[in-house]
C-alpha positions in Angstrom: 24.1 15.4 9.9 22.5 18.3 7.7 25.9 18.4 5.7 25.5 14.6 5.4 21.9 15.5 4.5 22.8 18.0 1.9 25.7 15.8 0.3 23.0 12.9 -0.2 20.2 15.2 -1.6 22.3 17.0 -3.9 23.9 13.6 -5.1 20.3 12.6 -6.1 19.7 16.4 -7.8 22.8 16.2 -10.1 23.7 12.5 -11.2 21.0 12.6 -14.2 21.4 16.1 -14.6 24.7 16.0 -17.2 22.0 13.8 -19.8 18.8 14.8 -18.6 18.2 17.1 -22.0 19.8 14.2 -24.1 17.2 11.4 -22.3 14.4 14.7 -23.2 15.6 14.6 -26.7 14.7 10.9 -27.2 11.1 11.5 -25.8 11.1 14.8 -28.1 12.6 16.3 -31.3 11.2 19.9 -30.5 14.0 22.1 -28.6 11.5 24.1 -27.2 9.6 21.2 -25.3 13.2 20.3 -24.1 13.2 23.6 -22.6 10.0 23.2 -21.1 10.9 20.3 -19.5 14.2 21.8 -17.8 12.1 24.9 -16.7 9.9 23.1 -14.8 12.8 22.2 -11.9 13.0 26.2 -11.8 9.4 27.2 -11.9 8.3 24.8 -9.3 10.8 25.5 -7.3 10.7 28.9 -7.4 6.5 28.1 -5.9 7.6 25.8 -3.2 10.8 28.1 -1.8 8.9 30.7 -0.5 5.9 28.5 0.4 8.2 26.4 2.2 10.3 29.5 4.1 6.8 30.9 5.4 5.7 27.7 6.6 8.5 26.8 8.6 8.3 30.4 10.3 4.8 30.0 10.4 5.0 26.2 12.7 8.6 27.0 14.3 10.2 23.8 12.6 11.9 23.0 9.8 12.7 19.4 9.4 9.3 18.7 8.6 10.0 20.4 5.6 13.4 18.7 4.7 11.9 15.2 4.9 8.8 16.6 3.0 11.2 17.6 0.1 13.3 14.5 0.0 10.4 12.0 -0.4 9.4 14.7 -3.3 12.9 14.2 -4.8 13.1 10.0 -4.8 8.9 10.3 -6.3 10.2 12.5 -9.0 13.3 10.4 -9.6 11.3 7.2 -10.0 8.6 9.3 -12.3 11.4 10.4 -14.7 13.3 7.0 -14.7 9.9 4.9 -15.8 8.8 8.3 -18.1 7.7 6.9 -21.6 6.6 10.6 -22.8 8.2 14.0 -23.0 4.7 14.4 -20.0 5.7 12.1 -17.8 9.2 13.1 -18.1 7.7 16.7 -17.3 5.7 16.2 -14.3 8.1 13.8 -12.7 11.1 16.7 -13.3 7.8 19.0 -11.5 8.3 17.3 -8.5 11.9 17.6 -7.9 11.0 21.1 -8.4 8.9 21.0 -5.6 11.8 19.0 -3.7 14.1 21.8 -3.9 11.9 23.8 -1.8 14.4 22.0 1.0 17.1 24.4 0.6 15.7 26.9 2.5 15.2 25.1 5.8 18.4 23.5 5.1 20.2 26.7 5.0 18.6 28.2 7.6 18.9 25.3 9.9 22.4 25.6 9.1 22.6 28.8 9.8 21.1 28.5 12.8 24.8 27.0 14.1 26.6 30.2 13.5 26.9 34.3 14.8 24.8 36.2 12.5 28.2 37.9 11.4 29.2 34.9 9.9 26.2 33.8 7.7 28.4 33.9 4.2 30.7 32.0 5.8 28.0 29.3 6.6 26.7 29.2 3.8 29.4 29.0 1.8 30.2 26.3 3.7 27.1 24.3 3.0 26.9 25.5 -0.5 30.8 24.0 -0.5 28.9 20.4 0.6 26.8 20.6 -2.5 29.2 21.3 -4.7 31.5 18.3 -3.8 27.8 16.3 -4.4 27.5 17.4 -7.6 31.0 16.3 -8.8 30.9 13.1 -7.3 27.3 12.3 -8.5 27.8 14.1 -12.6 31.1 12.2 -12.5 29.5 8.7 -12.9 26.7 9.7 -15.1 28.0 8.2 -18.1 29.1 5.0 -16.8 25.6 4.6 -15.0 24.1 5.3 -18.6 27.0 2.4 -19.9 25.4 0.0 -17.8 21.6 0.7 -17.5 20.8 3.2 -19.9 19.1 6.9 -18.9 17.3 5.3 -16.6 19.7 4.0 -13.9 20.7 7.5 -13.1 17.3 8.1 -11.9 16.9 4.6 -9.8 20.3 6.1 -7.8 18.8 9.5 -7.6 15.8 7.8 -5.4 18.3 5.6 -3.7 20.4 8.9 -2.4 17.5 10.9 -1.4 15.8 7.6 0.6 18.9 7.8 2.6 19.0 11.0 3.0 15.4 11.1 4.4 16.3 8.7 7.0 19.3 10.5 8.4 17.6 13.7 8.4 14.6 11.7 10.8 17.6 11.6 13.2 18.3 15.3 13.1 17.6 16.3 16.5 15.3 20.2 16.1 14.4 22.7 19.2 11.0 24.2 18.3 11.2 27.8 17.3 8.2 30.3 18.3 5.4 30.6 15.9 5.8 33.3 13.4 2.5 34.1 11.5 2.6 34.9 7.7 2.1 38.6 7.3 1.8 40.5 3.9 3.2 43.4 4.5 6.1 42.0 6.6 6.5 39.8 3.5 6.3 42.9 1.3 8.7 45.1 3.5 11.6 42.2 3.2 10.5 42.1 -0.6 10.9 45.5 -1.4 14.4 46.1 0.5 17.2 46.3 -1.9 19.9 44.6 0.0 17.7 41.2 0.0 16.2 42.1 -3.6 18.9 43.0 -5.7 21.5 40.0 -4.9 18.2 37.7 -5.3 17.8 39.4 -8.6 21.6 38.8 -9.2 21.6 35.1 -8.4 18.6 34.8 -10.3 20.7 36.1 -13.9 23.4 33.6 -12.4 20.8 30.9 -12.2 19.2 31.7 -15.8 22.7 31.5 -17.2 23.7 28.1 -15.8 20.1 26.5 -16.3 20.1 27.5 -19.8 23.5 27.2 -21.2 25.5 24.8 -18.7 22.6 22.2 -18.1 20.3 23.1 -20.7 21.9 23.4 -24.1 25.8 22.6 -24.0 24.6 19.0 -23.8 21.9 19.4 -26.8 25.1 21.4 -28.1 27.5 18.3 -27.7 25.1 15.6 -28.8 24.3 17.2 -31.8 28.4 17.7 -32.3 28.6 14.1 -32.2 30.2 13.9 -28.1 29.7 10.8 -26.5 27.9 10.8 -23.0 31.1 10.3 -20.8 32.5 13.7 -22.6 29.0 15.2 -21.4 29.8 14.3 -18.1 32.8 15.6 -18.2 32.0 18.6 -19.0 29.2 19.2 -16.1 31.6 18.0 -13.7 34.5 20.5 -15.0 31.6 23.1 -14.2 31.1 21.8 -11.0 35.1 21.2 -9.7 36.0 25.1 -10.9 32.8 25.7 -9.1 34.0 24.3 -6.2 37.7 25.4 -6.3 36.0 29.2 -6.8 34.0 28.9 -3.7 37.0 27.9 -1.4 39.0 30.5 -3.0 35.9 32.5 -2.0 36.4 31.6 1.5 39.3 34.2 1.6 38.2 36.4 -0.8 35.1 37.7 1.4 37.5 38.4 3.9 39.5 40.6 2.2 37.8 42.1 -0.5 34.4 44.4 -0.9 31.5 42.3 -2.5 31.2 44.9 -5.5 34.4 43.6 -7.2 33.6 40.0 -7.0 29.9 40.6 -8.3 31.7 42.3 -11.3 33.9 39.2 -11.9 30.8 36.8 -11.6 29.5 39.3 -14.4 32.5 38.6 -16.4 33.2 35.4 -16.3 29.3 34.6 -16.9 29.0 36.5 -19.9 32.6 35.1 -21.2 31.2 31.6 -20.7 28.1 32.3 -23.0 30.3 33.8 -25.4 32.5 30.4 -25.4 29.8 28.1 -25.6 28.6 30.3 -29.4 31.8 30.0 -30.1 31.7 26.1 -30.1 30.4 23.6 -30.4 34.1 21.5 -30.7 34.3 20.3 -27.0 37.4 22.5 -25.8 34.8 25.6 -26.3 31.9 23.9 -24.4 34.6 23.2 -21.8 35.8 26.6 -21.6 32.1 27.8 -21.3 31.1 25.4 -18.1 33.6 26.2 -16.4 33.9 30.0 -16.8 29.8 29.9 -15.6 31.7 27.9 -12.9 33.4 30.4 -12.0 31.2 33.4 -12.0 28.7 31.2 -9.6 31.3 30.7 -7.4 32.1 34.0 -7.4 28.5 35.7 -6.8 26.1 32.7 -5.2 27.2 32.2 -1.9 27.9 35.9 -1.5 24.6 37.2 -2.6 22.6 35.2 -0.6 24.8 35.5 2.4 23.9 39.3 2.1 20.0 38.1 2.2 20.9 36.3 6.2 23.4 38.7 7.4 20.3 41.9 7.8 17.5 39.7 8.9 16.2 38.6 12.3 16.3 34.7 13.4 12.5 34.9 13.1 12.1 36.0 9.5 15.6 33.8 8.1 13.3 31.4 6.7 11.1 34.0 5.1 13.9 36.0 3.5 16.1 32.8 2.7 12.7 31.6 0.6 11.8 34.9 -0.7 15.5 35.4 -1.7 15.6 31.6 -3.2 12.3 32.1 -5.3 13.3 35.0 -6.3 16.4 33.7 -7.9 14.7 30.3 -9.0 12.8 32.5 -11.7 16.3 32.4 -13.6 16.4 28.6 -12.8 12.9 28.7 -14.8 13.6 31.2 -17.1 16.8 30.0 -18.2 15.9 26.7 -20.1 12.6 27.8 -20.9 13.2 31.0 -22.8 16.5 29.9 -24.1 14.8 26.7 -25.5 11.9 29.4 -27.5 15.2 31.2 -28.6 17.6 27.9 -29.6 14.7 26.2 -31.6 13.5 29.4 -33.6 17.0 31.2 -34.0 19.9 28.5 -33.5 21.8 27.6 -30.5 24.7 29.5 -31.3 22.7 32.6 -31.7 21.0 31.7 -28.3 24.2 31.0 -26.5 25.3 35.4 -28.0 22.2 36.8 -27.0 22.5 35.6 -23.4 26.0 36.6 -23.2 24.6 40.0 -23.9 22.4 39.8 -21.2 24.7 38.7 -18.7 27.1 41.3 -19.7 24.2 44.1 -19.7 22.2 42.8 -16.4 24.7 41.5 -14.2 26.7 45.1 -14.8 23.8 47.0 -13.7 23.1 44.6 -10.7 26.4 44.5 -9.5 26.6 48.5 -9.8 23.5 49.2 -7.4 23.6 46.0 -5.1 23.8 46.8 -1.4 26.1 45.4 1.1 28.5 45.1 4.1 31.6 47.3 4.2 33.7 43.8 4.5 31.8 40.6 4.5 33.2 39.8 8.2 30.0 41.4 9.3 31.1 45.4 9.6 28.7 47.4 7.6 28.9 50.6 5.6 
């Protein structure tokens, strides 16, 4: 039932998403506001991950939470799909922000299933699930826009997460002992580079694939005159190598250190930056989703498989949400700043100066980040 769950809820997260900055641009002319409006998924959720991992240590439960975040999700939905102002279209995109703050007890519940040895493997698994969702749900994004304009999108988004709410009121949870907050515990997990570097990590990931993939290739494609069904199929491209990356990952954890695949999600992030300046025809714009397919494929799962493999049951939620808004400041970052750097310098200037700081970053990252000998569970 929580892969069901996750399916459903990340169906509602990406079937606007392909348009989203296309639907801003209508409320908007100012690339910067657009940029604004995409940072606030990020920024909020970056608030309510931690918020939410704390809590759920704090009570011992964690569905509470998940049905919490999927009412959040339909609300924001319906707020974006009746939004006559770049504002409204803002605070409703806010509270899918919020909504994401479900992830964590998702993952942890998830978890919760599985030896500690194998945590990359379940969440691989689970991030697997919402991969497939996101295909599914950005593949029919221009024929909902065909038929009921940006808005329908939206309407489904609030249908998938209603039924996912219900089927997650049927998840059966065993109460967990109460775990009180505790700064310094908090701190102490904060501070430890094994959990803060591959949250640093997956945070450039995130800032790369909120600002160029979902962000701009579409403002990038509208403005090259490429219809919404080629917009679509360019998110869902994204998503499929995505997916095919994180099965191929599957085997690749099992044979192979985690240093060499960090430095190939460097790669191929920095390559797909440098593909998207190099557009905007739509083979480049292509090219660039799905190489940023492949180097989150490569590093997400990983990273934060590192941040559950060293921590005790009692403080997974705590370190999953630390680790999460940690990383959701790129998910923030990303459309935000790249929207300041689009609107004042160009987006093809935009589009070089993040490949640079992929390239730059993710190749200091990757050369520090801490880790198991072999991700079966052996450590150095």
């Amino acid at each position: 039932m929580i892969v069901a769950v996750t399916l459903l809820f990340y169906t509602a997260v990406y079937v606007y998403v392909p348009t989203l900055p296309a639907y801003a641009g209508t409320l908007t002319a100012n690339l910067a506001v657009v940029g604004v409006i995409l940072s606030m998924y990020g920024l909020w959720q970056a608030l309510s991950r931690l918020s939410t991992g704390l809590a759920a240590d704090w009570l011992g439960r964690r569905k509470p939470f998940i049905v919490a975040g999927l009412a959040l999700a339909a609300t924001g939905a319906l707020v974006m799909a009746a939004a006559r102002s770049a504002s409204a279209l803002l605070a409703g995109r806010a509270l899918t922000g919020v909504a994401a703050g479900v992830w964590v007890p998702l993952v942890v519940f998830f978890n919760s299933f599985f030896p500690r040895d194998e945590a990359i493997r379940a969440t691989t698994i689970l991030t697997l699930a919402t991969a497939v969702a996101g295909i599914a749900a950005t593949s029919v994004t221009g024929v909902l826009n065909s038929i009921g304009g940006y808005p329908l999108a939206f309407v489904v988004s609030a249908g998938s997460a209603g039924l996912a709410l219900l089927i997650a009121l049927l998840i059966p949870e065993e109460r967990l002992p109460r775990k009180a907050p505790s700064l310094p515990a908090l701190w102490r997990l904060a501070v430890r580079r094994d959990l803060l570097v591959p949250a640093l990590l997956n945070g450039l990931g995130q800032y790369i694939y909120q600002g160029i993939v979902v962000g701009f290739i579409p403002v990038a494609a509208v403005r090259a005159g490429i219809d919404d069904h080629a917009i679509s199929l360019i998110t869902s491209l994204h998503l499929l190598v995505y997916t095919a990356t994180l099965l191929a990952n599957t085997r690749l954890v099992r044979r192979f250190r985690i240093q060499p695949l960090i430095f190939g999600e460097v790669a191929a992030l920095a390559a797909g930056a440098a593909c998207a300046a190099l557009g905007p025809g739509l083979p480049w714009l292509m090219a660039s989703s799905m190489l940023v397919g492949v180097g989150i494929g490569l590093g997400y799962p990983v990273l934060m498989g590192v941040a559950l493999a060293r921590v005790q049951e009692s403080e997974r939620s705590s370190a999953v949400g630390l680790h999460q808004s940690t990383y959701a400041v790129g998910t923030f970052v990303g459309p935000w700043f790249s929207g300041m750097l689009a609107e004042h310098l160009g987006i093809t200037t935009m589009f070089w100066i993040t490949a640079v700081l992929a390239l730059v970053l993710g190749l200091a990252g990757a050369a520090v980040v801490a880790r198991p000998r072999r991700m079966g569970g052996d450590e150095d």
